[in-house]
C-alpha positions as CSV (number, residue, x, y, z in Angstrom):
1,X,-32.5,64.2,-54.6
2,X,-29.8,66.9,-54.3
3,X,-31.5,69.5,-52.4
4,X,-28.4,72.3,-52.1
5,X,-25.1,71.4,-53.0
6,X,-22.0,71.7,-51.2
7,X,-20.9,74.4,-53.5
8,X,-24.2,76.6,-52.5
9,X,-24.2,76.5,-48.7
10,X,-22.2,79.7,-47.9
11,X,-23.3,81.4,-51.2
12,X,-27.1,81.1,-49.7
13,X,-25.8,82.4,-46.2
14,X,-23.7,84.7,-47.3
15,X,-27.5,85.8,-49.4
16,X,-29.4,86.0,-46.6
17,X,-27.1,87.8,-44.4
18,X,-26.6,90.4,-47.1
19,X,-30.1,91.0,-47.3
20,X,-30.8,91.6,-43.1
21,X,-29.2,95.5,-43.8
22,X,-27.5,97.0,-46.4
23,X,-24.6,98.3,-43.9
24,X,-23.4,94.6,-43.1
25,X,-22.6,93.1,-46.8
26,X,-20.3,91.0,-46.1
27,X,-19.5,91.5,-42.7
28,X,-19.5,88.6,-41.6
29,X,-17.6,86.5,-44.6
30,X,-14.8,89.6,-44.1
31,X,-14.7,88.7,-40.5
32,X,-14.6,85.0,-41.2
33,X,-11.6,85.5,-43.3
34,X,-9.6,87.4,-40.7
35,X,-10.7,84.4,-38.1
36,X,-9.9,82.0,-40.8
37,X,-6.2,83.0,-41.6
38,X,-5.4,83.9,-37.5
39,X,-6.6,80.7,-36.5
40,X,-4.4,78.7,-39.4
41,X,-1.6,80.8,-38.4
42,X,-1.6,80.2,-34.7
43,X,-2.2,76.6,-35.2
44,X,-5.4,76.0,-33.1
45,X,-7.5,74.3,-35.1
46,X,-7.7,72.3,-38.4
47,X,-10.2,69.8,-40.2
48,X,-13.8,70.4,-39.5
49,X,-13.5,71.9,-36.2
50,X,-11.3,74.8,-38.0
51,X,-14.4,74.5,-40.7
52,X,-17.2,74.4,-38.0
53,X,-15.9,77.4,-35.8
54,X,-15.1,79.8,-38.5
55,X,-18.8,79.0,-39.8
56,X,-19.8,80.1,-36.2
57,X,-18.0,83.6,-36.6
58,X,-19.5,83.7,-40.1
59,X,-22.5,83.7,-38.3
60,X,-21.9,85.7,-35.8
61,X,-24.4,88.4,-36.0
62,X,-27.4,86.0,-36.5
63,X,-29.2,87.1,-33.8
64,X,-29.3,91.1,-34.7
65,X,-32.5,90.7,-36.9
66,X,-34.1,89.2,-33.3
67,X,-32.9,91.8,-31.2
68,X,-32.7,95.1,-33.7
69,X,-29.3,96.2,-32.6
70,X,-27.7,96.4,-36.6
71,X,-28.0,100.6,-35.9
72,X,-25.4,99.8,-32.8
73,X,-23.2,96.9,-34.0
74,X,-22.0,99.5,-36.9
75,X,-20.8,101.9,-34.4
76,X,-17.0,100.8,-32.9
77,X,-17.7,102.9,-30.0
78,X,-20.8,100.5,-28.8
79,X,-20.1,97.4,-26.5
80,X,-23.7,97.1,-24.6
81,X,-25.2,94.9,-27.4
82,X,-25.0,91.7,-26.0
83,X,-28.9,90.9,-26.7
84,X,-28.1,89.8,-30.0
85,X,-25.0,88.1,-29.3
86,X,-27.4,85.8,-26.3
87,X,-29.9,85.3,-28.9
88,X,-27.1,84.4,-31.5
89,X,-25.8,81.9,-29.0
90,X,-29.5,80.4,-28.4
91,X,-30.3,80.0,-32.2
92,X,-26.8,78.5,-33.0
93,X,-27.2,75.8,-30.0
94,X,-30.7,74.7,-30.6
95,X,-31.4,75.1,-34.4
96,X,-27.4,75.0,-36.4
97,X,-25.2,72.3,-36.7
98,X,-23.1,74.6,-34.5
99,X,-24.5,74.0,-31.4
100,X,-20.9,72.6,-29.5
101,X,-19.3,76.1,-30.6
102,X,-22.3,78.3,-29.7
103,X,-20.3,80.0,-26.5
104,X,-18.0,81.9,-29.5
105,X,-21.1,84.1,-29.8
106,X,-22.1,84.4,-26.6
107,X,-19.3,86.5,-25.1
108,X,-17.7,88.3,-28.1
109,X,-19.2,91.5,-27.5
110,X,-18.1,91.3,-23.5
111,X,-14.9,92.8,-22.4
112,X,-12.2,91.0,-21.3
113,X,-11.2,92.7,-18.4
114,X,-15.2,90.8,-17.4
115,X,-14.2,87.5,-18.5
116,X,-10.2,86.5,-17.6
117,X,-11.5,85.3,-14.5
118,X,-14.0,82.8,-15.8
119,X,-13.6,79.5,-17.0
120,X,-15.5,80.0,-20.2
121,X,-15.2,77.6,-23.5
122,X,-13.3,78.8,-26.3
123,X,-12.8,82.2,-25.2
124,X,-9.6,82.7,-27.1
125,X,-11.6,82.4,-30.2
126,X,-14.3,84.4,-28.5
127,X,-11.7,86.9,-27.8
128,X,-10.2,86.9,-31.7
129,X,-13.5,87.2,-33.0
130,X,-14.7,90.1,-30.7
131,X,-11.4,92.2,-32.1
132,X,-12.1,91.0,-35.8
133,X,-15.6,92.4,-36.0
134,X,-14.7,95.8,-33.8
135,X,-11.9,96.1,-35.9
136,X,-14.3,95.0,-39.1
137,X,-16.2,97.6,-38.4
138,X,-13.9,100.6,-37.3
139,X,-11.6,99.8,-40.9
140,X,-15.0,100.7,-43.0
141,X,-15.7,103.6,-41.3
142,X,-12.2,105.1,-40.1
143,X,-9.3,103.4,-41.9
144,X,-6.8,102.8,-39.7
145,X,-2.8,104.1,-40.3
146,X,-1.7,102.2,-37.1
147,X,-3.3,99.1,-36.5
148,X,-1.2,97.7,-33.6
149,X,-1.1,101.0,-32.0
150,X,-4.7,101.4,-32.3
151,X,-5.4,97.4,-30.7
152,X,-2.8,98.0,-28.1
153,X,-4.8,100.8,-26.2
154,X,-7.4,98.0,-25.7
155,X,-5.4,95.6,-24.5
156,X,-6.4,93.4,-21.4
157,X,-9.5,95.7,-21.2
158,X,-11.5,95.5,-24.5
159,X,-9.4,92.9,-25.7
160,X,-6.8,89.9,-23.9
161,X,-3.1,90.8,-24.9
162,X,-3.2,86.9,-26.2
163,X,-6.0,87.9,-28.8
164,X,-4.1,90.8,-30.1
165,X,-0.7,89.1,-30.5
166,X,-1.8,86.5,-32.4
167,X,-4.1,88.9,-34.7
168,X,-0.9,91.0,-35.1
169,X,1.6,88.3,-35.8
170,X,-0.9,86.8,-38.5
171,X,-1.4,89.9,-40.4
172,X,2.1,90.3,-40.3
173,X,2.4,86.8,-42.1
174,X,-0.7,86.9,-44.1
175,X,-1.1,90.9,-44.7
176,X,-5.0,89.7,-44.3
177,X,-5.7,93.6,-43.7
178,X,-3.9,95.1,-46.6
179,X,-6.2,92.5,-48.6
180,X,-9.3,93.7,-47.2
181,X,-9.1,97.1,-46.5
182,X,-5.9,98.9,-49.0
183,X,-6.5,96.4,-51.9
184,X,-9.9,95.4,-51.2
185,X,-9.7,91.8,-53.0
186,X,-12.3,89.4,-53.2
187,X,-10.8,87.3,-50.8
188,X,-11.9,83.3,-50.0
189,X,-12.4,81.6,-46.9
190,X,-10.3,78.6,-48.0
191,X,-11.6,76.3,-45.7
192,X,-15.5,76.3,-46.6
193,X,-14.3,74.4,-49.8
194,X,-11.6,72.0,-48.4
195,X,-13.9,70.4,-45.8
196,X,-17.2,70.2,-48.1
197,X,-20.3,70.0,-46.4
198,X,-22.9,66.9,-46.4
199,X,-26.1,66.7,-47.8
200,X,-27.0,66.5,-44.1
201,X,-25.5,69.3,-43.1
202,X,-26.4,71.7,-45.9
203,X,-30.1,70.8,-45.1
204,X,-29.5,71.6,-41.9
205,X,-28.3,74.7,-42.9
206,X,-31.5,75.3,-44.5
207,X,-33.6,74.8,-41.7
208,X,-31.5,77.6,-39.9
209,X,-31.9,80.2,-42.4
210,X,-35.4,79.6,-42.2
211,X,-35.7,79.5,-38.5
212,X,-33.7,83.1,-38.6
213,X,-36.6,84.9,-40.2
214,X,-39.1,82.8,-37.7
215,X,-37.6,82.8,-34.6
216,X,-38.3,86.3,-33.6
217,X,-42.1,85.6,-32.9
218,X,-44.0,82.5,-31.9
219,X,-46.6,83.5,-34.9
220,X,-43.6,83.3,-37.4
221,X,-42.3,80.2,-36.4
222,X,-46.3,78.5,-36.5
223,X,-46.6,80.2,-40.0
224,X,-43.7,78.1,-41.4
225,X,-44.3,75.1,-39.8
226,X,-47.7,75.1,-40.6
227,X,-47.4,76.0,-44.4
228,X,-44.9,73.2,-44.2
229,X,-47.0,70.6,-43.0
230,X,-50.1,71.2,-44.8
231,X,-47.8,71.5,-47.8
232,X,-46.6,68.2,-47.0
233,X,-49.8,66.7,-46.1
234,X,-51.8,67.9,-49.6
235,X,-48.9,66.9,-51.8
236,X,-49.4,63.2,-49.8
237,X,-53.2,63.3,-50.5
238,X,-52.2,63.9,-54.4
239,X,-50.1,60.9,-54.5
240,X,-47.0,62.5,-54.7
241,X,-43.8,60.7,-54.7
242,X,-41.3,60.8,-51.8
243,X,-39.1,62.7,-53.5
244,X,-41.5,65.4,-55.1
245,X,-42.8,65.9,-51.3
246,X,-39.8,66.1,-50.4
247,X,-38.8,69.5,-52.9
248,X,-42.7,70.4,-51.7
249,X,-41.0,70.6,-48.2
250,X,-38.2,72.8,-48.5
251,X,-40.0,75.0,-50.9
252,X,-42.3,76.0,-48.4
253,X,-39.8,75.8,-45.7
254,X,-37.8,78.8,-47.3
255,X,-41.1,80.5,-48.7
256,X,-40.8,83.2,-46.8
257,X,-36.9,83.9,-46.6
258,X,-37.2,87.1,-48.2
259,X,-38.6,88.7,-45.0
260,X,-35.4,89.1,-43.3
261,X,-35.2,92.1,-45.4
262,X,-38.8,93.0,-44.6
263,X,-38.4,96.2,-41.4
264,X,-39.8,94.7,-38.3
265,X,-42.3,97.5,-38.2
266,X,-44.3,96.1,-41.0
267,X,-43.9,92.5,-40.6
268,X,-45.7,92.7,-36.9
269,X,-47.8,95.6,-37.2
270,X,-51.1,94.7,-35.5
271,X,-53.4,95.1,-38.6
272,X,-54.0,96.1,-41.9
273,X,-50.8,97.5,-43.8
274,X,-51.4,100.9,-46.0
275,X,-50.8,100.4,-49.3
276,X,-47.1,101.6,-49.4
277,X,-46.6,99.4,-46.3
278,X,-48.0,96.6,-48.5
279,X,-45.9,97.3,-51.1
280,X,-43.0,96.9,-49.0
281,X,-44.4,93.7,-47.2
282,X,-45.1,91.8,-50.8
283,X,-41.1,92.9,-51.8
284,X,-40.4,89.8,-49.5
285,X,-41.2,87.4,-52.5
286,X,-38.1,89.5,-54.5
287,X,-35.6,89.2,-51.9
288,X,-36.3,85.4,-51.9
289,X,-36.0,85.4,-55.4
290,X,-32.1,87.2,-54.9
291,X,-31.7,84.8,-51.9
292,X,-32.5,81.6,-53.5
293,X,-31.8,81.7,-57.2
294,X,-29.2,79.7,-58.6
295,X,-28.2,78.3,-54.9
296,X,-31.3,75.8,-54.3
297,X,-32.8,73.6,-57.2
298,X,-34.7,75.2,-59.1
299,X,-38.0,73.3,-58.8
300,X,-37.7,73.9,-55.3
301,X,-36.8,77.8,-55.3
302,X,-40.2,78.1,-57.9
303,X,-41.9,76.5,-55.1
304,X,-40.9,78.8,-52.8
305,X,-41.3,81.8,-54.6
306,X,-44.5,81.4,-56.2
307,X,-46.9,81.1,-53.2
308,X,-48.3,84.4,-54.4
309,X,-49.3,83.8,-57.9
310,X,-52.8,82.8,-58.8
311,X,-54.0,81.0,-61.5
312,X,-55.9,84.3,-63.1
313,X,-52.4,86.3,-63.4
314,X,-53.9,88.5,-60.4
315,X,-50.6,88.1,-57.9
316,X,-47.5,88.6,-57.3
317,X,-44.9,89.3,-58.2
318,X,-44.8,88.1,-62.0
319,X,-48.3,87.9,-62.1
320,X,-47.9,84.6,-63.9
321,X,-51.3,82.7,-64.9
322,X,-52.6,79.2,-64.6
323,X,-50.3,77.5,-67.4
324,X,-47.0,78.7,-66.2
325,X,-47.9,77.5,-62.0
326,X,-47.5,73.7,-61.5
327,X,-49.3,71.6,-58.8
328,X,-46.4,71.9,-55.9
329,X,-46.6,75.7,-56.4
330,X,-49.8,75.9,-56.3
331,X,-49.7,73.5,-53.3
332,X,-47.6,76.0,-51.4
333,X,-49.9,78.6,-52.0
334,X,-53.2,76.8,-50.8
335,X,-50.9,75.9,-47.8
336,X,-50.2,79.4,-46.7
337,X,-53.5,80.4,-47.0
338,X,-54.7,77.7,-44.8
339,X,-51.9,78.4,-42.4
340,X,-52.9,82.5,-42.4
341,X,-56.3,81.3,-41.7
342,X,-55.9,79.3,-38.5
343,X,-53.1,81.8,-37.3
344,X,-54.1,83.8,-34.3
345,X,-52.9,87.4,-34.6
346,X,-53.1,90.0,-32.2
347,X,-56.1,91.6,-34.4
348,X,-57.9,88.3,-35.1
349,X,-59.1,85.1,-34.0
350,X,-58.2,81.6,-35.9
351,X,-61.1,81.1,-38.6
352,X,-63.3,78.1,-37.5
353,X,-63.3,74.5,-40.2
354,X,-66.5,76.2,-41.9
355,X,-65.1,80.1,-42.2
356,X,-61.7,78.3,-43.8
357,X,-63.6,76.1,-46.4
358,X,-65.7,78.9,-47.6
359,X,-62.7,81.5,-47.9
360,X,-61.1,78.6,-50.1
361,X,-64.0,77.5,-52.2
362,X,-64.9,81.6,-52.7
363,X,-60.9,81.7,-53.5
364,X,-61.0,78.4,-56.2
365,X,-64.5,79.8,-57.9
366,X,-62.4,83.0,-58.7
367,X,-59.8,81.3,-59.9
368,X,-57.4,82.2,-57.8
369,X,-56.1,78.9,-56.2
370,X,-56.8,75.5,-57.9
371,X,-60.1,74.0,-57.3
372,X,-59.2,70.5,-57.2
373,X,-56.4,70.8,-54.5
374,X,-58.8,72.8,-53.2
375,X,-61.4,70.1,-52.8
376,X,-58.8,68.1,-51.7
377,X,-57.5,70.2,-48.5
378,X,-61.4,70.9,-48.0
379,X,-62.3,66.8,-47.6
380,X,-59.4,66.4,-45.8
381,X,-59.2,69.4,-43.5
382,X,-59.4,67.7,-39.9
383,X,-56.6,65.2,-40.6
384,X,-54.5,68.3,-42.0
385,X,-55.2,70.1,-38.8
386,X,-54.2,67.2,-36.7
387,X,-50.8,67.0,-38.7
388,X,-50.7,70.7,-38.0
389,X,-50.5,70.1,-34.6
390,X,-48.1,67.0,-34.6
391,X,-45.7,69.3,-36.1
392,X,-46.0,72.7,-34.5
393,X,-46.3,71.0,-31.0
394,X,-42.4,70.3,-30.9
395,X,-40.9,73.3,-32.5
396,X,-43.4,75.6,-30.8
397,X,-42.3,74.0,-27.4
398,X,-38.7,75.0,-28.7
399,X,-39.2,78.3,-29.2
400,X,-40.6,78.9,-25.6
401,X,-37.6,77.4,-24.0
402,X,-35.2,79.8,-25.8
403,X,-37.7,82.7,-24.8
404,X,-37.7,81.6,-21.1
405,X,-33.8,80.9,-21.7
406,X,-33.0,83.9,-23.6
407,X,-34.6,86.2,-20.7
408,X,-32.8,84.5,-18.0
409,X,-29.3,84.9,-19.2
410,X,-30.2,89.0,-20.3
411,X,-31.5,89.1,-16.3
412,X,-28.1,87.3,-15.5
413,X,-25.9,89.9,-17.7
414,X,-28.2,93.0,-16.5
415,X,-27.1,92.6,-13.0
């Protein structure tokens, strides 16, 4: 089964970045194209490794939704922002196919004048990307009449004179600005489609977009992996095929993509949400809808996005009734139940075996969620849990070696 094709993977990046804040559409695809057609014209790289590093700057800002810089990174004038580009570094290393080209990230919002005297990997491309997103940024907000005047006041202090020439001498060639910012084409980072990705590889890029939205608390990333599992798990104990589990899996993996565009505010305030907040909290179910439609099959993006209807018509946000949900959405949405119910929050406890079968059975006998899956995860609920905890052991573990690691290297960069 055909999960995303190769054809979809930047498209659903490209989604889910636009939908972290409204002032970086694009961003990073723009600055992608600039690295793109400097690289190519100084000769540095080709193949996949051209491919897999100009993903990387693509990617560059990953780590803002973690750290909550986006109001700084629009601003030219702003270099202390590293925090996002430590966490971008993390994230890329441990959870992307990316992980040999992670140091890009790491430095690019560092000045040079810092880092000549350090033996650091790839910090030419480090150095390119850091002028490409300043100058990204400074060409939306204060077109520029003098480009190489304007880069040549930086030079070996924001930026190496190495960085700049080959920028300079690849615009010259390309006219890559006059594109972007006179013409403003819809330009094409060529290489995304001459090295096409692998099934592989576009999976894995699905597992980082998901991880994104998790990573920035433990509680997030046990959500997801626990609606996974127990997704997983009850579409087993229906006698599910292999490859019906397998869309049950990444439907619930990306069920709750749409909250990168949920404010951070509302996603971990520490009880209940007013009723505008709500409003603004159950919009996550639309963004997923823009995220995934037309990128993911579609089997799988109705899995994702349907976690919230209920057989009666009663959710959200089509308010679609028993006839129109099948049995791997309404899988996903007994799963995510189950895993809001043995989540520990700041305001409550995990619900005990008991508490959780009554709050489903209350749930089925209103017809809300389906009573025979229902039944099912209820006979079955102690070897669900177990699974639970076979799969969150790992990634859990994961995430508190990037916190530990994430705090050191801010300590390191503090002093």
């Amino acid at each position: 089964m055909k999960v995303i094709e190769h054809k979809h993977v930047i498209p659903i990046i490209r989604n889910t970045l636009n939908a972290l804040d409204a002032r970086l559409v694009d961003h990073g695809y723009r600055v992608a194209f600039l690295m793109e057609q400097t690289l190519r014209h100084a000769g540095l790289f080709k193949g996949k490794e051209l491919r897999d590093i100009v993903m990387t700057c693509f990617l560059h800002d990953i780590g803002a939704y973690k750290t909550e810089e986006i109001e700084q990174l629009i601003q030219f004038e702003t270099w202390d922002i590293y925090q996002h580009s430590v966490y971008g570094y993390l994230f890329l290393r441990n959870l992307s196919p990316l992980g040999p080209y992670a140091d890009i990230i790491l430095y690019h919002h560092i000045y040079y004048r810092k880092l000549r005297d350090h033996d650091i990997p790839y910090l030419l491309v480090s150095q390119l990307l850091s002028l490409c997103d300043r100058l990204d940024v400074y060409q939306l907000e204060k077109p520029l009449q003098n480009v190489e005047a304007f880069l040549r006041q930086f030079e070996e202090d924001y930026f190496s004179k190495e960085a700049i020439d080959l920028f300079l001498s690849a615009d010259a060639q390309c006219h890559m600005l006059d594109q972007l910012y006179v013409q403003h084409q819809e330009v094409k980072v060529a290489v995304f489609d001459e090295i096409p990705f692998t099934e592989s590889e576009g999976k894995a890029y699905l597992h980082m977009l998901s991880y994104a939205i998790d990573f920035r608390s433990e509680y997030m990333v046990a959500h997801t992996i626990t609606t996974t599992s127990v997704s997983t798990t009850l579409a087993a104990l229906c006698d599910y095929h292999p490859t019906e589990i397998e869309k049950v899996y990444y439907g619930a993996l990306l069920h709750d993509i749409g909250k990168v565009a949920i404010p951070v505010t509302i996603l971990d305030f520490p009880g209940r949400l007013s009723p505008q907040d709500m409003a603004v909290m159950q919009s996550h179910v639309t963004y997923s809808m823009k995220i995934l439609h037309g990128v993911v099959d579609e089997e799988i993006e109705h899995i994702a996005v349907r976690h919230h209807e209920k057989l009666n018509g009663k959710g959200y946000p089509l308010g679609l009734k028993e006839e129109a949900l099948t049995t791997s959405e309404r899988i996903v949405a007994i799963a995510d139940i189950i895993s809001a119910l043995i989540g520990k929050r700041s305001y409550k406890e995990a619900y005990d075996l008991e508490k959780i079968k009554e709050i489903l059975q209350d749930m089925a006998e209103g017809q809300y969620l389906d009573d025979r899956i229902v039944q099912i995860a209820c006979d079955n609920l102690p070897h669900i849990l177990q699974t639970v905890k076979r799969d969150c052991t790992p990634v859990i573990a994961m995430y508190q070696e990037i916190r530990r690691d994430y705090e050191h290297r801010i300590a390191q960069l503090d002093r």
